[in-house]
SEVO-598376 format. One line per 10 residues: number of its first residue (from 1); their letters; for each residue z, x, y of C-alpha. Coordinates in steps of 0.25 Angstrom, whole numbers, plus 5000, padded with zeros to 4 digits. Example, Ala and Ser with C-alpha at 12.3 -4.5 7.8 and 13.67 -1.06 7.14 Angstrom:
BEGIN
1) AS) 5031/5049/4982 ~ 5029/5055/4996 $
//
This chain:
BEGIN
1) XXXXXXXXXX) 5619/5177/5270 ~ 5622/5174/5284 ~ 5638/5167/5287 ~ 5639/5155/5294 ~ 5645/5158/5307 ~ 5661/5154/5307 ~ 5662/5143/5317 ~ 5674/5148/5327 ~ 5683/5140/5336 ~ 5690/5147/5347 $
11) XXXXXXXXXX) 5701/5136/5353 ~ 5705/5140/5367 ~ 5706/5135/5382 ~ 5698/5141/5396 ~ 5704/5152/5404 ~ 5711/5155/5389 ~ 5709/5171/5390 ~ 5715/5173/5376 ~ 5703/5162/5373 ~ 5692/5170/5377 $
21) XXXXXXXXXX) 5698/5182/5371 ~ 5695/5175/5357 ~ 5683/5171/5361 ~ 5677/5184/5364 ~ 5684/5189/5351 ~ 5676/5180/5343 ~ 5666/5181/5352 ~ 5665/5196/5349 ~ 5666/5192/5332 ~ 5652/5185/5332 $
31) XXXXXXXXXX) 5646/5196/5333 ~ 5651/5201/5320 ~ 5654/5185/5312 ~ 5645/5174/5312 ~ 5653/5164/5322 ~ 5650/5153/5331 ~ 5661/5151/5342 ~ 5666/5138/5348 ~ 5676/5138/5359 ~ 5685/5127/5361 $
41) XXXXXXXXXX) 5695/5122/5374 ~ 5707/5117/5370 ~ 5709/5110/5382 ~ 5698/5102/5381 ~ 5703/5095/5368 ~ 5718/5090/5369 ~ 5721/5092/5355 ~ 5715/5106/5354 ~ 5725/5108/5366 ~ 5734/5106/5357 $
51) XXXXXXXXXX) 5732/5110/5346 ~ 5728/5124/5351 ~ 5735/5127/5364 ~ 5746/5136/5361 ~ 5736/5144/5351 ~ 5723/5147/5358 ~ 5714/5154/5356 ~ 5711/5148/5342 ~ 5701/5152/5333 ~ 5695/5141/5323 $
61) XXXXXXXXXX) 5684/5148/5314 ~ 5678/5139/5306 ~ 5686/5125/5309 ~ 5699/5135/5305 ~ 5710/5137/5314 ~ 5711/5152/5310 ~ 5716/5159/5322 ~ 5726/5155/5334 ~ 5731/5162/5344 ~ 5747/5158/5341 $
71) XXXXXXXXXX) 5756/5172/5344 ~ 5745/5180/5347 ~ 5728/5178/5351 ~ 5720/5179/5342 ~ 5714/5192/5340 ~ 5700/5199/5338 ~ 5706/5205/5325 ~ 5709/5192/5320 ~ 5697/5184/5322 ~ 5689/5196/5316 $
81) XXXXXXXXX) 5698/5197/5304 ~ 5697/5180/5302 ~ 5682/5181/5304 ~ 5681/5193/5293 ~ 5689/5184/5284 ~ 5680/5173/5286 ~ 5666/5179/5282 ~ 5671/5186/5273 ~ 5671/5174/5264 $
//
């Protein structure tokens, strides 16, 4: 049976270079979970600006907030680990 691909969010801004570092981590994971990845600007939406700006990137898999980048970025490690949690399910 094949998953359904998790359905990832990746909340971020241009010229964010901790941004693009996520994105080519998750990036790198599709090739080994099913995933469909949407990037979203903060900047373009004033709410998400502030809801966001002191924790981006952020990682939203599935309509879940599960990762944010509050003391440190989020890592490799950590989205792998999140991802294996999820399809283990």
């Amino acid at each position: 049976m094949v998953k359904k691909p998790m359905e990832i969010v990746l909340y971020g801004r241009k010229n964010c270079k901790l941004c693009d570092d996520v994105e080519q981590n998750i990036r790198a994971l599709g090739e080994l979970y099913p995933l469909n990845l949407q990037i979203v600007d903060i900047e373009k939406d004033p709410k998400l600006h502030e809801t966001y700006m002191l924790v981006i990137p952020a990682v939203a898999i599935d309509g879940e907030v599960v990762l944010r980048s509050v003391s440190h970025v989020v890592t490799l490690a950590e989205l792998d680990q999140e991802l294996q949690r999820r399809t283990a399910k």
